[in-house]
mmCIF file of the C-alpha atoms, coordinates in Angstrom:
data_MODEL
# 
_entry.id   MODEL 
# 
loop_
_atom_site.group_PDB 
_atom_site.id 
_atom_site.type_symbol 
_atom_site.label_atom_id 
_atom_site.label_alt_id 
_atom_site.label_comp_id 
_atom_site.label_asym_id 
_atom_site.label_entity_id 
_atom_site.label_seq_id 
_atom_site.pdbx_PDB_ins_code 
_atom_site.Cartn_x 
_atom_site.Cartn_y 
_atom_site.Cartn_z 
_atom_site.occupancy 
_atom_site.B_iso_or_equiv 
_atom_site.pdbx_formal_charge 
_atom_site.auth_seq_id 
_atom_site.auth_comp_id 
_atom_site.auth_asym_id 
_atom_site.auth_atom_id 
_atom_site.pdbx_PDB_model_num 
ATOM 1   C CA . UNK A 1 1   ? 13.213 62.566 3.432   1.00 0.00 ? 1   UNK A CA 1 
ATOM 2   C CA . UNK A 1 2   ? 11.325 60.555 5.974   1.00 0.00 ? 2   UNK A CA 1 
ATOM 3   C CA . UNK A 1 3   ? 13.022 56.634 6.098   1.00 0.00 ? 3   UNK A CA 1 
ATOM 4   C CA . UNK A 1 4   ? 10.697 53.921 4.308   1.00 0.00 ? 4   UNK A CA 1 
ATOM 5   C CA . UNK A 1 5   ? 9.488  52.022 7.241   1.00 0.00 ? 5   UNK A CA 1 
ATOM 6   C CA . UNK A 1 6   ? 5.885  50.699 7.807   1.00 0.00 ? 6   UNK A CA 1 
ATOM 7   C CA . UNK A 1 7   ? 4.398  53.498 9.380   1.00 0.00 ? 7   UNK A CA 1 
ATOM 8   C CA . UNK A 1 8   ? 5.867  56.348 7.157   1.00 0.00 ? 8   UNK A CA 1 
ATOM 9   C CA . UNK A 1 9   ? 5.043  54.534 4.199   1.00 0.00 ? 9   UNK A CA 1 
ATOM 10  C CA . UNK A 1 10  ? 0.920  54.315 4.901   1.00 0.00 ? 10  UNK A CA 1 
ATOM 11  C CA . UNK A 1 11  ? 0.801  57.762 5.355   1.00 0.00 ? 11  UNK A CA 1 
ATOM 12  C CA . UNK A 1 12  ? 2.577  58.221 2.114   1.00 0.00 ? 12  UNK A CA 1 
ATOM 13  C CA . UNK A 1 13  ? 0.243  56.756 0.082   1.00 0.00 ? 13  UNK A CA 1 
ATOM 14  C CA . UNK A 1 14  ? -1.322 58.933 -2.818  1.00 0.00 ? 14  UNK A CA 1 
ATOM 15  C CA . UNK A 1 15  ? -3.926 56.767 -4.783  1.00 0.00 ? 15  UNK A CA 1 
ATOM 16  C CA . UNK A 1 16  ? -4.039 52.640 -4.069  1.00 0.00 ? 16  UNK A CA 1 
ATOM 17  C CA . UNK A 1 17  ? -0.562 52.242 -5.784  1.00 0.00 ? 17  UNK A CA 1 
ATOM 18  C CA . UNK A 1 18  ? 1.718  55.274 -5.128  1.00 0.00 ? 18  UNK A CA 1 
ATOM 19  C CA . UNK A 1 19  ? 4.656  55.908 -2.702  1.00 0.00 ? 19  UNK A CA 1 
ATOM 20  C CA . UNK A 1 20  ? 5.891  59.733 -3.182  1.00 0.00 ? 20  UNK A CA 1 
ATOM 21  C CA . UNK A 1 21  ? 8.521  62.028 -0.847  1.00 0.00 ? 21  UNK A CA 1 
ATOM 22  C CA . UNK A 1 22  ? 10.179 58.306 0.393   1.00 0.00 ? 22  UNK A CA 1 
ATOM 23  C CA . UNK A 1 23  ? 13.741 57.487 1.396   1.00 0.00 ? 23  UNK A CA 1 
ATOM 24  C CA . UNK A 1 24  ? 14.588 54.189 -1.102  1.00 0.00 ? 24  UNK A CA 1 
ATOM 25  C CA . UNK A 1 25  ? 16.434 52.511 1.770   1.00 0.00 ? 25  UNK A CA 1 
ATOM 26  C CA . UNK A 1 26  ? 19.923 50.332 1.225   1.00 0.00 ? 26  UNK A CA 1 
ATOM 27  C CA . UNK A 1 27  ? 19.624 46.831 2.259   1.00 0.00 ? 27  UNK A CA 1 
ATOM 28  C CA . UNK A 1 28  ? 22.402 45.226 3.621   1.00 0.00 ? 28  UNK A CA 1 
ATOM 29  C CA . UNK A 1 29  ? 23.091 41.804 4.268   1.00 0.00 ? 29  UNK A CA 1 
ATOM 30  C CA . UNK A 1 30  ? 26.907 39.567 4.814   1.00 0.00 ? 30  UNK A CA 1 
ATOM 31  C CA . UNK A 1 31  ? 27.766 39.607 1.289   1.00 0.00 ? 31  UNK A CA 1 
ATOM 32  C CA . UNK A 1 32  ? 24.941 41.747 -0.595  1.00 0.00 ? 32  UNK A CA 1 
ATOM 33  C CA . UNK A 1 33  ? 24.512 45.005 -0.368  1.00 0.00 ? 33  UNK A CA 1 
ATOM 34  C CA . UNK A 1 34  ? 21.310 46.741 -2.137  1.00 0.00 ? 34  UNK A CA 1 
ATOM 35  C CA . UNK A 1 35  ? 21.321 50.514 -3.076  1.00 0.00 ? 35  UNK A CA 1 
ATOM 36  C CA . UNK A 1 36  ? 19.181 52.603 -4.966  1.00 0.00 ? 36  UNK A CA 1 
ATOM 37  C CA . UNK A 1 37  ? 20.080 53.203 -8.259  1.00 0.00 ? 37  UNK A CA 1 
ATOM 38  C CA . UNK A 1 38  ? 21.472 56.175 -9.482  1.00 0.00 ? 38  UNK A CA 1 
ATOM 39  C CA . UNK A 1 39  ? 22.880 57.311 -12.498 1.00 0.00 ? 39  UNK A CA 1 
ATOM 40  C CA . UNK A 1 40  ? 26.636 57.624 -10.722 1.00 0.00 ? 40  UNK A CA 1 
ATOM 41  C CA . UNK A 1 41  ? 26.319 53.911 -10.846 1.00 0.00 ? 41  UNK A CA 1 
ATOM 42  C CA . UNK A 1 42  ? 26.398 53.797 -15.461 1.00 0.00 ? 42  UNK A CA 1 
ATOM 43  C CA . UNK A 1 43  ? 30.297 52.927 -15.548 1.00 0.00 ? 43  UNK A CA 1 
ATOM 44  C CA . UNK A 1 44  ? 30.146 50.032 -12.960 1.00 0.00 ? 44  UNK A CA 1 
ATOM 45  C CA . UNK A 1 45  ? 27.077 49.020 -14.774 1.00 0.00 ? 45  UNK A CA 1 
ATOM 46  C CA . UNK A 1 46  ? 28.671 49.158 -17.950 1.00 0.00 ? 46  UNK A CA 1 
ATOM 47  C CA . UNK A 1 47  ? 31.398 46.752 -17.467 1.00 0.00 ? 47  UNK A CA 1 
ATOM 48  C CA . UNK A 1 48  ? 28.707 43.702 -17.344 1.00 0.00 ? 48  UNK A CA 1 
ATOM 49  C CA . UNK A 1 49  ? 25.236 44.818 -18.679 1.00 0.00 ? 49  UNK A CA 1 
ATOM 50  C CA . UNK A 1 50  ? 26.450 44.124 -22.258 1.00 0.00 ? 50  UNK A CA 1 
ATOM 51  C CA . UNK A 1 51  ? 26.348 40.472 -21.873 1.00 0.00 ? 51  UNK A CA 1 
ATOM 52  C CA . UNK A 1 52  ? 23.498 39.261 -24.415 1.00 0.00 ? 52  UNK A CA 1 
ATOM 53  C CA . UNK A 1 53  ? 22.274 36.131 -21.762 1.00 0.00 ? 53  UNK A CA 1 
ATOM 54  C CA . UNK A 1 54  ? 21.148 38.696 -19.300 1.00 0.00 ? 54  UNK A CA 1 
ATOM 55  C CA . UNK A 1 55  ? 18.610 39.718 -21.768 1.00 0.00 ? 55  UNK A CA 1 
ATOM 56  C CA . UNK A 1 56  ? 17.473 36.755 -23.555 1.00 0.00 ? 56  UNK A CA 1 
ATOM 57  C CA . UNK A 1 57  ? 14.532 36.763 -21.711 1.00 0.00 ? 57  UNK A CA 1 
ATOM 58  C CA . UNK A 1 58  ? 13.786 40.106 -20.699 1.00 0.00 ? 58  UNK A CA 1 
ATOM 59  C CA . UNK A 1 59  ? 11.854 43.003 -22.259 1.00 0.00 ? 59  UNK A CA 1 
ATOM 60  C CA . UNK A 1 60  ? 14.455 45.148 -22.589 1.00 0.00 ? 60  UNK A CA 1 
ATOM 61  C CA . UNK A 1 61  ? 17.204 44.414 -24.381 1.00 0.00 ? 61  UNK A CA 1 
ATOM 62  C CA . UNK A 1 62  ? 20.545 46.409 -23.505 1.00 0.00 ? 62  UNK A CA 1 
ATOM 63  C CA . UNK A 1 63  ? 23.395 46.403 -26.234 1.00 0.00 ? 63  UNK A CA 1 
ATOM 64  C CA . UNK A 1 64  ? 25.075 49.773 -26.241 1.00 0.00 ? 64  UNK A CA 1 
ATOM 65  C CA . UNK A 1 65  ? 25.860 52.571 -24.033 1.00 0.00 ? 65  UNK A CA 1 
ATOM 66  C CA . UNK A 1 66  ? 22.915 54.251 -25.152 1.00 0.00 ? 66  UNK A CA 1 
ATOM 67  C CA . UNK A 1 67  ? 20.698 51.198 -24.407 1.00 0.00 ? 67  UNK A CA 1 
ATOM 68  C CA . UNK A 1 68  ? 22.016 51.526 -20.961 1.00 0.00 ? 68  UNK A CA 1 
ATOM 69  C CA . UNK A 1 69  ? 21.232 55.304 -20.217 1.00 0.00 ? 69  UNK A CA 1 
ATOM 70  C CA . UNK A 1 70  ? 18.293 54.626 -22.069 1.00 0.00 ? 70  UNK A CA 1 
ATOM 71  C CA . UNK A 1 71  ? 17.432 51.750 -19.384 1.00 0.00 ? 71  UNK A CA 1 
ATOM 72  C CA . UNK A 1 72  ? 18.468 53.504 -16.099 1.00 0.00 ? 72  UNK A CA 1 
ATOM 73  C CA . UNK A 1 73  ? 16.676 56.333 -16.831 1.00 0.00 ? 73  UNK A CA 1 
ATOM 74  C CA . UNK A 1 74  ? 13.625 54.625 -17.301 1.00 0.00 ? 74  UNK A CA 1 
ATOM 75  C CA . UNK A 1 75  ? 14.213 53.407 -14.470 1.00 0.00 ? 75  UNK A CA 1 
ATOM 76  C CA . UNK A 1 76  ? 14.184 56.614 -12.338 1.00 0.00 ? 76  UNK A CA 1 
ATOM 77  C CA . UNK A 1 77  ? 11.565 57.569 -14.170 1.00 0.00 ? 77  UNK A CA 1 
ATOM 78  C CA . UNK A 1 78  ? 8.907  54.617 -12.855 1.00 0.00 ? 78  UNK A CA 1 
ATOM 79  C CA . UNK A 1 79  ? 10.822 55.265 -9.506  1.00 0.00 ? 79  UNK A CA 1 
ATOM 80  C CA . UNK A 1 80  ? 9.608  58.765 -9.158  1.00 0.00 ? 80  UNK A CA 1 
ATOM 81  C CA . UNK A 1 81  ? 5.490  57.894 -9.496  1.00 0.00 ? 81  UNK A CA 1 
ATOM 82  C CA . UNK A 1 82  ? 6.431  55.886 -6.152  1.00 0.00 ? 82  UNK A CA 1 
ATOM 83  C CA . UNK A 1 83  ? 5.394  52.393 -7.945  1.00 0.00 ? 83  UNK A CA 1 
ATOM 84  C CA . UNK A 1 84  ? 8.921  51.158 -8.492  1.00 0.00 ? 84  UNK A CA 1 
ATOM 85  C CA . UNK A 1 85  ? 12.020 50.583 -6.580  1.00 0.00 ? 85  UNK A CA 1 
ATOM 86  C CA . UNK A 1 86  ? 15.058 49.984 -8.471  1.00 0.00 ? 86  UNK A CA 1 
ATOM 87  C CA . UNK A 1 87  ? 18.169 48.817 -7.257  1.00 0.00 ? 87  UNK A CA 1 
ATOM 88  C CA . UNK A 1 88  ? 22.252 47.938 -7.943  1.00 0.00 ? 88  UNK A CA 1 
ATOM 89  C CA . UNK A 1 89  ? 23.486 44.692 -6.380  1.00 0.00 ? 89  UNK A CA 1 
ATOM 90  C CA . UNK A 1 90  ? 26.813 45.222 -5.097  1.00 0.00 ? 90  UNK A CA 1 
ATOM 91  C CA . UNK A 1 91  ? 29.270 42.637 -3.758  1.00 0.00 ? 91  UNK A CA 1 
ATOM 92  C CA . UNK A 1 92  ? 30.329 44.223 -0.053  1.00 0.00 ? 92  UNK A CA 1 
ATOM 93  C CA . UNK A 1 93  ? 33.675 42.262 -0.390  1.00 0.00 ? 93  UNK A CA 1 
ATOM 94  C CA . UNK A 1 94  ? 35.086 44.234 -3.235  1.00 0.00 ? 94  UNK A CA 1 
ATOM 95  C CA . UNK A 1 95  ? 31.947 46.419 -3.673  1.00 0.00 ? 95  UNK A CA 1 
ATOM 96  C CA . UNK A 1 96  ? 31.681 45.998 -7.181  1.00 0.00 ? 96  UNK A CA 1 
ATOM 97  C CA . UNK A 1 97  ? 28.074 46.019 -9.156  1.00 0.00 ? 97  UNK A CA 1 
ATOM 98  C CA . UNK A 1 98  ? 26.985 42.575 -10.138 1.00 0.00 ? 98  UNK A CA 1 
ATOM 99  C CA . UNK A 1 99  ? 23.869 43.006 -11.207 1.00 0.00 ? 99  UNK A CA 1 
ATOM 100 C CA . UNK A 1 100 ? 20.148 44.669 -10.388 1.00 0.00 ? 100 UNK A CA 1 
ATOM 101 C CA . UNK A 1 101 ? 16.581 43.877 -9.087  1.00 0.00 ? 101 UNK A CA 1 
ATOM 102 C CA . UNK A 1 102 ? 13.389 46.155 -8.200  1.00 0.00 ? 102 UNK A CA 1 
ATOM 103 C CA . UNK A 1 103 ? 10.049 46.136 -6.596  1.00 0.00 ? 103 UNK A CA 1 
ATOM 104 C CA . UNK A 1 104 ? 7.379  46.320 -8.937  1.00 0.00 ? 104 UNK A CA 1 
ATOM 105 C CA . UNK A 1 105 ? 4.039  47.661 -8.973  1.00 0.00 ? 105 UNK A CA 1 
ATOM 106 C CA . UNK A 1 106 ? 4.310  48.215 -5.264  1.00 0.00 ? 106 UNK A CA 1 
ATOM 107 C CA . UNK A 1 107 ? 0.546  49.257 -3.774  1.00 0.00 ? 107 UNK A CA 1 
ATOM 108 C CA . UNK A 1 108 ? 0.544  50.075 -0.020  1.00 0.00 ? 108 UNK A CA 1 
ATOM 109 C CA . UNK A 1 109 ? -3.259 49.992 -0.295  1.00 0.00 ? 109 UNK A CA 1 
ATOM 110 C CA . UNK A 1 110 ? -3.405 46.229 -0.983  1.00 0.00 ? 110 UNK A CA 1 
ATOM 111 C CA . UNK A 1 111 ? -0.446 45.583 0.317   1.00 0.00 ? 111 UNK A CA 1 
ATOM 112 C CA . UNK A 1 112 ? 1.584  43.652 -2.564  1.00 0.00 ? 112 UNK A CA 1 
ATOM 113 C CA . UNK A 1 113 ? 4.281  44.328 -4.562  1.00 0.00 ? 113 UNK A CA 1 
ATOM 114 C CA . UNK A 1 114 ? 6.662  42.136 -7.823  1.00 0.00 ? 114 UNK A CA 1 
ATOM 115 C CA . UNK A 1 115 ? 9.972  41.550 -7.602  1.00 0.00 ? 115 UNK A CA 1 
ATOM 116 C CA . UNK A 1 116 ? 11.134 41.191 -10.631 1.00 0.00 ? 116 UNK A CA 1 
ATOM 117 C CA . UNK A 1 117 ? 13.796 43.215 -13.263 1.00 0.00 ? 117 UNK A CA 1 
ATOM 118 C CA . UNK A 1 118 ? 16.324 41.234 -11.701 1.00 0.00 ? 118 UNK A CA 1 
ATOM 119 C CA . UNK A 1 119 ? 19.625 40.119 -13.335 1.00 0.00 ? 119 UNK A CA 1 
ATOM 120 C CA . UNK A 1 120 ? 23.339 39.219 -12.325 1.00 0.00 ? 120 UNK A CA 1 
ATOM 121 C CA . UNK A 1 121 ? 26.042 39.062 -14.183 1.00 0.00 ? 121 UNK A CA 1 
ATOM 122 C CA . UNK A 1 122 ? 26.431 35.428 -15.108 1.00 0.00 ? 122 UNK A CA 1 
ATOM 123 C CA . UNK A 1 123 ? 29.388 34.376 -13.811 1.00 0.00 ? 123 UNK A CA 1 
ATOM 124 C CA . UNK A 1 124 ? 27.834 34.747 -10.608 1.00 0.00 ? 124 UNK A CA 1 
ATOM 125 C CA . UNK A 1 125 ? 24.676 32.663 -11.124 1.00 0.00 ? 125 UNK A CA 1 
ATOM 126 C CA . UNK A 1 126 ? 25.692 30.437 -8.639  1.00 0.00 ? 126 UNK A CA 1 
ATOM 127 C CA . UNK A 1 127 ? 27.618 32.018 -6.143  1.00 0.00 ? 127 UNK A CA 1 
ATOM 128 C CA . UNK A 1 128 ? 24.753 33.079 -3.822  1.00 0.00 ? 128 UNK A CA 1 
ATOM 129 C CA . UNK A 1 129 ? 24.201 36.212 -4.696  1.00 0.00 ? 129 UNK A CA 1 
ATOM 130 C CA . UNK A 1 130 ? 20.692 36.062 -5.914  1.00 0.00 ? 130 UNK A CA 1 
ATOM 131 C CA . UNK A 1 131 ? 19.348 34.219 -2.390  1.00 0.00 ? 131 UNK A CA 1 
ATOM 132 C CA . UNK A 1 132 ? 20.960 36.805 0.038   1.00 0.00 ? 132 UNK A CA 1 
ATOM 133 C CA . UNK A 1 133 ? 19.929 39.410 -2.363  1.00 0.00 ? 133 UNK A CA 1 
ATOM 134 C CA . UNK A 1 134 ? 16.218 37.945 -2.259  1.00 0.00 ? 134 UNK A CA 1 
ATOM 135 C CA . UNK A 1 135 ? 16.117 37.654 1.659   1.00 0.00 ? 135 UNK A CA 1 
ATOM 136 C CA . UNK A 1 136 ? 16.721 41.340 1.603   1.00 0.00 ? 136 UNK A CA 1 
ATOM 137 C CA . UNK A 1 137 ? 14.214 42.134 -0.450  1.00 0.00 ? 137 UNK A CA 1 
ATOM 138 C CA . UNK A 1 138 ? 11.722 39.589 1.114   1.00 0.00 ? 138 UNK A CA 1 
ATOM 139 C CA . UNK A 1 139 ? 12.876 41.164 4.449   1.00 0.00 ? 139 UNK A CA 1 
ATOM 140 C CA . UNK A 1 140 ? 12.047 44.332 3.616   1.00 0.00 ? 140 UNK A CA 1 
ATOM 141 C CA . UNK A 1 141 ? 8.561  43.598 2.195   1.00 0.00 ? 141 UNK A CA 1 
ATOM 142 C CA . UNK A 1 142 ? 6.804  42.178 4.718   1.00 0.00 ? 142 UNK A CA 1 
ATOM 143 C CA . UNK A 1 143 ? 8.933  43.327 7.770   1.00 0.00 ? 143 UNK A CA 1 
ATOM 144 C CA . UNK A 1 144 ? 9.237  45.974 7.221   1.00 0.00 ? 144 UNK A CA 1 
ATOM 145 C CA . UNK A 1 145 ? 6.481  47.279 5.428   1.00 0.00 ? 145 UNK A CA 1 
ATOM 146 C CA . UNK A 1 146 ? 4.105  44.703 6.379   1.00 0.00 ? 146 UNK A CA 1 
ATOM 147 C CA . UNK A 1 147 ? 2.915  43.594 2.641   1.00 0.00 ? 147 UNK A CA 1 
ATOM 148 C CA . UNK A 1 148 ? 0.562  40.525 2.050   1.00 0.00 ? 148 UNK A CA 1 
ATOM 149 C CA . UNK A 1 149 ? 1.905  39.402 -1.156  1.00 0.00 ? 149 UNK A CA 1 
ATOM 150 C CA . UNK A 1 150 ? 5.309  39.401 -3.315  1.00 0.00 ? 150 UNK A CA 1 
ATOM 151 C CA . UNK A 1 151 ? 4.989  38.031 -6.595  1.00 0.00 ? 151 UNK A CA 1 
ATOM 152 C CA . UNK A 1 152 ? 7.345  36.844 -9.184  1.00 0.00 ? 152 UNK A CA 1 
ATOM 153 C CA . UNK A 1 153 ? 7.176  36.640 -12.900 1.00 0.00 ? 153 UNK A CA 1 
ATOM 154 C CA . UNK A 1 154 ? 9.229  34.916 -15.663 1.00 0.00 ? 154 UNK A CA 1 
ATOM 155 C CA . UNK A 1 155 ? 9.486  33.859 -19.341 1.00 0.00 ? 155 UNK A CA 1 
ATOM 156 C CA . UNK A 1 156 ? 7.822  30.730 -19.971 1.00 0.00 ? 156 UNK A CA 1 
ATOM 157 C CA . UNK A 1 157 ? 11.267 29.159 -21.331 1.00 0.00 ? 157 UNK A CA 1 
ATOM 158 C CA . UNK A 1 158 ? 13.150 30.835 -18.482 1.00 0.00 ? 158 UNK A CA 1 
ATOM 159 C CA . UNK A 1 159 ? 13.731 27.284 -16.683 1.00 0.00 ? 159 UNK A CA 1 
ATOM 160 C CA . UNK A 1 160 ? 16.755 28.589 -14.525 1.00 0.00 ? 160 UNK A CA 1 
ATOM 161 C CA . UNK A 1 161 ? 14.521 31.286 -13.353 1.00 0.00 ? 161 UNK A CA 1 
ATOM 162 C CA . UNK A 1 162 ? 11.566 29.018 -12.281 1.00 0.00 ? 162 UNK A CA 1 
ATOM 163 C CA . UNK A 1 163 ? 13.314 26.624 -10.338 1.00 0.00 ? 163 UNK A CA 1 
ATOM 164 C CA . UNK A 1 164 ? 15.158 29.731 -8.427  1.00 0.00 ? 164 UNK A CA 1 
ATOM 165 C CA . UNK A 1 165 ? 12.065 31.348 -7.901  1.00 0.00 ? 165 UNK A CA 1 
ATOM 166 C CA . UNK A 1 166 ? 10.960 27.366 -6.643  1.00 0.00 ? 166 UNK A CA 1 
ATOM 167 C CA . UNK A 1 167 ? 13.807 27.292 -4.487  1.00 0.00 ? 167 UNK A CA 1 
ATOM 168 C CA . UNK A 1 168 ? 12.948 30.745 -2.715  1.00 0.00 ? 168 UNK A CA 1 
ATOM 169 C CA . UNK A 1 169 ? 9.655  28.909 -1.692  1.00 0.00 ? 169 UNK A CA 1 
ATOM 170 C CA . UNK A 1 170 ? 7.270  30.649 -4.076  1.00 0.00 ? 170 UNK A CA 1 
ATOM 171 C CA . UNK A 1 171 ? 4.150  29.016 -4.922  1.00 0.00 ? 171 UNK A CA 1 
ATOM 172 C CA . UNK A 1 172 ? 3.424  28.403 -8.773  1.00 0.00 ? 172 UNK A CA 1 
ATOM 173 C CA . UNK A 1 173 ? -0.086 30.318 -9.858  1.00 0.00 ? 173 UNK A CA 1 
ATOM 174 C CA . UNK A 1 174 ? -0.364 29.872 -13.199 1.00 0.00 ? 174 UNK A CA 1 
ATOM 175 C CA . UNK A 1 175 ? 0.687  31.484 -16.713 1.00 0.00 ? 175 UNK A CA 1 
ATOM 176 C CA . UNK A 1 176 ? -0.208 34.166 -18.273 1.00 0.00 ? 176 UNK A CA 1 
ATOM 177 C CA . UNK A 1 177 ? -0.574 32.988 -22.149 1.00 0.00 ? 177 UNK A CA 1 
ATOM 178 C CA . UNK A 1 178 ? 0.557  35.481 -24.775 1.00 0.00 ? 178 UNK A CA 1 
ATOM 179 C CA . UNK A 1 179 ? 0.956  37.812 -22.151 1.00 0.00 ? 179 UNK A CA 1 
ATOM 180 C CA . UNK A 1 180 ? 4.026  39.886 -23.718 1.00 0.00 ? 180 UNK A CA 1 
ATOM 181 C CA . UNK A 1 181 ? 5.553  40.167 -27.065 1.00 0.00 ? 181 UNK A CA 1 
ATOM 182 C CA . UNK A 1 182 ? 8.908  40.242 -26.898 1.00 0.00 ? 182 UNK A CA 1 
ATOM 183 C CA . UNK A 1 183 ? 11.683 42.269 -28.551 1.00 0.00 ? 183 UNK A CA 1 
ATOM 184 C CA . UNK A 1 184 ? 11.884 39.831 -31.424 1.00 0.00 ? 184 UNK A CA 1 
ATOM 185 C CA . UNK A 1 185 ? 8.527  39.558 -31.936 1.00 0.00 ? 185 UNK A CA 1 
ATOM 186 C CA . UNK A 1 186 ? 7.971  36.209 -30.014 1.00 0.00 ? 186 UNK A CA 1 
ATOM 187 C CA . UNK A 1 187 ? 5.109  35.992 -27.893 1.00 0.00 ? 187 UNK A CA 1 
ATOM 188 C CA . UNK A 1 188 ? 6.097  35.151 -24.111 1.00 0.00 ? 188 UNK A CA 1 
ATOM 189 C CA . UNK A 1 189 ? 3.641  33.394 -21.993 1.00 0.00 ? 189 UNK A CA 1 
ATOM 190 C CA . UNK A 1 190 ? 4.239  34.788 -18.229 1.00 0.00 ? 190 UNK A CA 1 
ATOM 191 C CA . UNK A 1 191 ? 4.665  32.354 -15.742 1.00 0.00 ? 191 UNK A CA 1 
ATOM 192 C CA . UNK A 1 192 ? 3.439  33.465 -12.283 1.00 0.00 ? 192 UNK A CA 1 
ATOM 193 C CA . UNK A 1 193 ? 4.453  32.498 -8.533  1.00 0.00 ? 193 UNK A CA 1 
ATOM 194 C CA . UNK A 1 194 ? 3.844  34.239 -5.054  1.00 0.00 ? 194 UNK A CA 1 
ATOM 195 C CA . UNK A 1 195 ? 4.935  34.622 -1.454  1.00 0.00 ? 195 UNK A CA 1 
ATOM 196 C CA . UNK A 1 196 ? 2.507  35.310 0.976   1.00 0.00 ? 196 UNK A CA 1 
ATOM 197 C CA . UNK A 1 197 ? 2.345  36.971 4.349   1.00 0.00 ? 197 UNK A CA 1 
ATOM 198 C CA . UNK A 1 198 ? 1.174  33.313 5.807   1.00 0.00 ? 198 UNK A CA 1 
ATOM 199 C CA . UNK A 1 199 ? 4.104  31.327 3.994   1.00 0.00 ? 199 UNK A CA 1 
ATOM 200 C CA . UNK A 1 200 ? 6.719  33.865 4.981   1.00 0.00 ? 200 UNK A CA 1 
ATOM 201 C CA . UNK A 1 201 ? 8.210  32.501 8.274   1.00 0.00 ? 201 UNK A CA 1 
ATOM 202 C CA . UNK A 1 202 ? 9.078  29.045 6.520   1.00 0.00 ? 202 UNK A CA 1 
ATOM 203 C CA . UNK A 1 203 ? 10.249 30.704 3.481   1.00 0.00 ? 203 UNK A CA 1 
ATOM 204 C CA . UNK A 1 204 ? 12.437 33.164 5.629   1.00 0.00 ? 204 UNK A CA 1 
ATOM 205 C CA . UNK A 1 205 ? 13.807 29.839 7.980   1.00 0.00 ? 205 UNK A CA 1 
ATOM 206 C CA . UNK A 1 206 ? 14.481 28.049 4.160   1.00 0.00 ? 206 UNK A CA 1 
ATOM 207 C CA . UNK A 1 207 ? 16.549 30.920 3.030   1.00 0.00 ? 207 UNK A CA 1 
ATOM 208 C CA . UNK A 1 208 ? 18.355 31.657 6.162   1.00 0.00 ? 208 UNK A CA 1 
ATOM 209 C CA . UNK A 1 209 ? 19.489 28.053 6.604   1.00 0.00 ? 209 UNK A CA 1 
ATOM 210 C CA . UNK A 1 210 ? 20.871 28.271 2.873   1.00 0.00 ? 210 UNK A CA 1 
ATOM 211 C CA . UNK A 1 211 ? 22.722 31.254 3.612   1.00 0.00 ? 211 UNK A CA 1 
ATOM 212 C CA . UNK A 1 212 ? 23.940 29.909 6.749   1.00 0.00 ? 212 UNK A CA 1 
ATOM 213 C CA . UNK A 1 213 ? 25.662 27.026 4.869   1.00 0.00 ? 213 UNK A CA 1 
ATOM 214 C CA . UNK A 1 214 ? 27.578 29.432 2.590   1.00 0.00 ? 214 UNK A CA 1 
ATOM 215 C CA . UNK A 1 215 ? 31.176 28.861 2.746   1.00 0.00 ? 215 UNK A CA 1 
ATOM 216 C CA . UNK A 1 216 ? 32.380 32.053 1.192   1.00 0.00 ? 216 UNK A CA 1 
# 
């Protein structure tokens, strides 16, 4: 497969939204390490993914081993139209799985893509995975392939998840009322933030000087 650079992916595109025949690349940072998701990675992911607060606010919700396969295969599934890109978080020190993100709804026509499906185990909420893993991610869209927009979306009562996706320096757009019912039955109203090409430098300096002040 050709690597997923700028270049190679505009001249993959097949419709507005669609990235086919593309290398997923790994993304690598001091501590993170991002790869592609796979289903040789269902037993690390089954030693954390059972843990009901990673989806209390989620779509999905994951309780058994079927659950799981259920979930990953989805997951290759969306990742084969070209439109999603899933990945494992893995800890480089010990290179365990902690957790997972993906690019959503990625369109190399308009150039803008979601990141969003993204949990960590929750033990390690706060021990900087999430930033680095962001940066890379962030990186990677509009470095790499030169995007305009990255947005993020979360549960209205997700309040951990809004003041992250604050502390990234995403700009609040609005909510989306009743925009989802959830597995209960609940109605979630969707609240939405960006990044844009323009705001990118700062929010790249922002992140980088947290990261730098990591004393891991």
């Amino acid at each position: 497969m050709l690597p997923f650079t700028r270049r190679n992916a505009a001249a993959a595109i097949a419709g507005p939204a669609r990235v086919i025949g593309m290398e997923q690349p790994v993304l690598e940072g001091r501590h993170v390490r991002l790869e592609p998701l796979t289903r040789k990675h269902l037993p690390a992911l089954e030693g954390l993914a059972f843990d009901s607060r990673i989806w209390r606010y989620m779509l999905t919700r994951v309780e058994t081993k079927k659950d799981l396969e259920d979930w990953v295969e989805a997951a290759l599934k969306v990742a084969a139209t070209g439109t999603q890109l899933p990945w494992v978080t893995v800890l480089r020190r010990n290179r365990s799985v902690v957790g997972s993100t993906r690019f959503i709804d990625l369109d190399l026509h308009h150039r803008t893509v979601e990141i969003g499906h993204t949990w960590i185990a929750p033990a390690l909420h706060a021990a900087g995975v999430n930033p680095e893993a962001k940066l890379l991610q962030l990186e990677y869209a509009f470095d790499t392939l030169g995007l305009n927009r990255v947005a993020f979306k979360t549960h209205h009562e997700n309040l951990q998840s809004q003041a992250a996706i604050k502390k990234l320096g995403a700009v609040y757009e609005g909510t989306f009322r009743n925009h989802c019912v959830m597995p209960d039955g609940s109605l979630r109203h969707s609240v939405w933030f960006s990044i844009t090409k323009e705001e990118w430098p700062d929010v790249r300096a922002n992140l980088q000087a947290r990261l730098a002040a990591d004393t891991r």
